[in-house]
C-alpha positions as MATLAB code, in Angstrom:
seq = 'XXXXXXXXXXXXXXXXXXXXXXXXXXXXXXXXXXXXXXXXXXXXXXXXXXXXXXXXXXXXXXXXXXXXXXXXXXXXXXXXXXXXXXXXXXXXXXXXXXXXXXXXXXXXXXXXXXXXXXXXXXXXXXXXXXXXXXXXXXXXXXXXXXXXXXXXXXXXXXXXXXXXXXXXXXXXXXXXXXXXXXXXXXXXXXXXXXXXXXXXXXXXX';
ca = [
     163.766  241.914   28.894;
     160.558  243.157   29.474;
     159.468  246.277   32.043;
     158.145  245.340   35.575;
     155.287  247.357   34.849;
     154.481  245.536   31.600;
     152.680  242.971   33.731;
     150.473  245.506   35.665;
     148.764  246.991   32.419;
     149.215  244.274   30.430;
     147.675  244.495   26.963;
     147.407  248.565   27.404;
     151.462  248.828   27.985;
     151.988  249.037   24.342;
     149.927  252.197   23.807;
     151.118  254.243   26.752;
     152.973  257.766   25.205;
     156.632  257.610   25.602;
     156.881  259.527   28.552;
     155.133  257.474   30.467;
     156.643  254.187   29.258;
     160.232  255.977   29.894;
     159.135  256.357   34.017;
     158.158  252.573   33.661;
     161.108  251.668   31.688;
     163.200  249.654   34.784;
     163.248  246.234   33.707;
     163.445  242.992   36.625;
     166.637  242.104   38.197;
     168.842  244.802   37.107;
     169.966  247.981   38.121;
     168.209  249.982   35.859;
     167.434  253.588   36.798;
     165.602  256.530   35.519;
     166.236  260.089   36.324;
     163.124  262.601   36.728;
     163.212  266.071   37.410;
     160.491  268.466   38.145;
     158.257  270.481   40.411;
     155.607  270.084   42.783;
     152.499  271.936   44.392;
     152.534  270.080   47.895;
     149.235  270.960   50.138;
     148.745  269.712   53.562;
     145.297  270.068   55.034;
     144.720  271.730   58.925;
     144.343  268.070   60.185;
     147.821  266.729   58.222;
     149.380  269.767   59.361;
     149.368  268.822   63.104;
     150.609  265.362   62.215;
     153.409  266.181   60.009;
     155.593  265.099   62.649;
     153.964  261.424   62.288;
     154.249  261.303   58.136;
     158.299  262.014   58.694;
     158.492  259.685   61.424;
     156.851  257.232   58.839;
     158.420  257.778   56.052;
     155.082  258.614   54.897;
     154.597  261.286   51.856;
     155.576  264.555   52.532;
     155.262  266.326   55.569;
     155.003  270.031   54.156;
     153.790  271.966   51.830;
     154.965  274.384   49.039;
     154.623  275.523   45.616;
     157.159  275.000   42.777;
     158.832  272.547   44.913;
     161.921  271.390   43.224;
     162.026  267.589   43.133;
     164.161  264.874   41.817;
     163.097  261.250   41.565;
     164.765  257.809   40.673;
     162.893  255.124   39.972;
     165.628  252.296   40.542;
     165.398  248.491   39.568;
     166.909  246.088   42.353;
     169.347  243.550   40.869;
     167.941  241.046   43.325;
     164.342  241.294   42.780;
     161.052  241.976   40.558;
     160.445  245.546   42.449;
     160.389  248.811   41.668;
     161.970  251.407   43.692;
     160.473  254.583   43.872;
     163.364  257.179   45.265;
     162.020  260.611   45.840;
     164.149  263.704   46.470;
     162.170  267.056   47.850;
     164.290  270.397   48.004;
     161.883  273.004   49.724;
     163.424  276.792   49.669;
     164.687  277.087   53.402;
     164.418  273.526   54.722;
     166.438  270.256   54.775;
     166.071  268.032   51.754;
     163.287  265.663   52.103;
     164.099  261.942   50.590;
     160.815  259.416   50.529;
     160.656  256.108   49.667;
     159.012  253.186   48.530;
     158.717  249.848   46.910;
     156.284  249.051   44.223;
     155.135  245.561   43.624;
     153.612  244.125   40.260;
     151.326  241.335   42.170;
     148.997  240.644   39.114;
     147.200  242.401   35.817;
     146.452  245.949   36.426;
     147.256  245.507   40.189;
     150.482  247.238   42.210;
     151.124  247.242   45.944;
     153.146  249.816   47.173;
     155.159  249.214   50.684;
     156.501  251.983   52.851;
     158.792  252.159   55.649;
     157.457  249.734   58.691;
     155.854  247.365   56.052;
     152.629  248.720   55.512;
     151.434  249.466   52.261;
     148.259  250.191   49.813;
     147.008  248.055   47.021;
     146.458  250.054   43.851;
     144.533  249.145   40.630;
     146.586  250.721   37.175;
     144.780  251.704   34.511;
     145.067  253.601   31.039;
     142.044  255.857   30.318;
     142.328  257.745   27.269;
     145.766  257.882   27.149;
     145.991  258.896   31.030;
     147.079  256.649   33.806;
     144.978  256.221   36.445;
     145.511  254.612   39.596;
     143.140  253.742   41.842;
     142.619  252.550   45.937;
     142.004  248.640   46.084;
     142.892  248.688   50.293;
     145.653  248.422   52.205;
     148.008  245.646   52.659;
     150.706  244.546   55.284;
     153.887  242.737   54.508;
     154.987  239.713   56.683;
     158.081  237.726   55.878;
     157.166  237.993   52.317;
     153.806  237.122   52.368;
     151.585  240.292   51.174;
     148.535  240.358   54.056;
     145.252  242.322   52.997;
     143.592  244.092   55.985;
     140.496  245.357   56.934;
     138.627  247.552   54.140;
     137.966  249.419   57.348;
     141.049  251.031   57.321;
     139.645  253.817   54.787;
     137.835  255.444   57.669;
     140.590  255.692   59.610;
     143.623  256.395   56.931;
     141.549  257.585   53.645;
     142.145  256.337   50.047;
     144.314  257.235   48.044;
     144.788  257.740   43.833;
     146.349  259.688   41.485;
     146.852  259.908   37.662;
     149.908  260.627   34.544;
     149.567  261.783   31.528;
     151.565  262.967   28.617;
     152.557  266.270   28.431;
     155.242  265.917   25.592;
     157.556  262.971   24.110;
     159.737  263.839   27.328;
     157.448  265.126   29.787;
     154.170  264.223   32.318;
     151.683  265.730   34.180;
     150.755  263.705   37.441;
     148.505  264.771   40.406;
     148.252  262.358   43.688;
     146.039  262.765   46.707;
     145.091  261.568   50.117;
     141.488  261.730   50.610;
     138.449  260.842   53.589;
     135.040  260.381   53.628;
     134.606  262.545   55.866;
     137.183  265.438   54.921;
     136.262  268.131   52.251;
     138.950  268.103   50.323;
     142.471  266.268   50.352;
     144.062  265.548   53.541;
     147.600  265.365   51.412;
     148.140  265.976   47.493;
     150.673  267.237   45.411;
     150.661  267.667   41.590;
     153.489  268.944   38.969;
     155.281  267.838   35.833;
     158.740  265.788   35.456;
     160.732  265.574   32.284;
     162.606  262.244   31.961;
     166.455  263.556   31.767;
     168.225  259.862   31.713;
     167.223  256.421   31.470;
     169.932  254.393   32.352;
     168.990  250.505   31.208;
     172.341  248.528   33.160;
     171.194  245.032   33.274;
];
């Protein structure tokens, strides 16, 4: 059976290092699930800082910062569907564990929405560029008894864009870096960047 993700790069899913076609590996309608584990750099800018309390609230991210933040993630199938399920687990020295989550959606070549809690959700262009994945902001979508429902490219001036990249670090291991950013903000209003090693794919159709 071939990968959800196959889809979404298409004729460049062959070439991707193993690493990165092991976090891709969960195949449609099955409960498939790979294990990462790694670490995080997690920065907050002044602005994010004073609305942490609305990122938690919506399930949004992560709503602190840290470095070397030990993190777990599972990137499940669901038996019942063509999404992937993007299960992240945050355990920050001196704080409560931090679990965010998301859906990812293959909706055409090189194109992935991803839906967070509430229904709202970005649209994301996935590309390989010299071995690297890079994904980048396409807008932001809503989701209405199924239906997928682009809004207003307006919306970047009021939320930001967002992208972020993978790349092979070894046949086990990847680098990724994600980030929030504004028009009108120096910097990243949210990022994070680390490495995760792939320690178990579990294919369970």
């Amino acid at each position: 059976m071939t990968p959800i993700f196959a889809k979404a790069f298409g004729d460049q899913w062959d070439a991707l290092p193993p690493p990165i076609k092991a976090h891709y590996a969960n195949r449609p309608f099955t409960r498939d699930v790979v294990t990462h584990e790694g670490a995080l750099d997690i920065t907050l800018s002044p602005v994010m800082r004073r609305f942490s309390w609305l990122l938690k609230l919506g399930g949004l991210l992560v709503p602190f910062e840290g470095k070397a933040v030990p993190v777990t993630v599972y990137t499940r199938s669901d038996a019942k569907s063509d999404s992937y399920l993007f299960e992240r687990h945050f355990f920050p020295p001196g704080r409560p564990p931090h679990i965010f989550t998301s859906e990812l959606v293959v909706t055409g070549p090189h194109e992935v929405i991803e839906y967070f809690r509430f229904g709202g959700g970005w649209k994301a262009d996935y590309s390989v560029e010299n071995g690297k994945v890079v994904i980048s902001h396409k807008g932001f979508t809503w989701r209405l008894f199924g239906h997928h429902i682009p809004l207003p490219g307006l919306l970047k001036y009021l939320f930001g864009t967002g992208g972020a990249w993978e790349a092979a670090v070894d046949e086990n291991s990847f680098a990724m870096q994600t980030a929030l950013t504004h028009a009108l903000h120096t910097g990243p209003l949210i990022g994070y960047a680390g490495t995760f090693r792939i320690t178990q794919v579990k294919l369970d159709g």
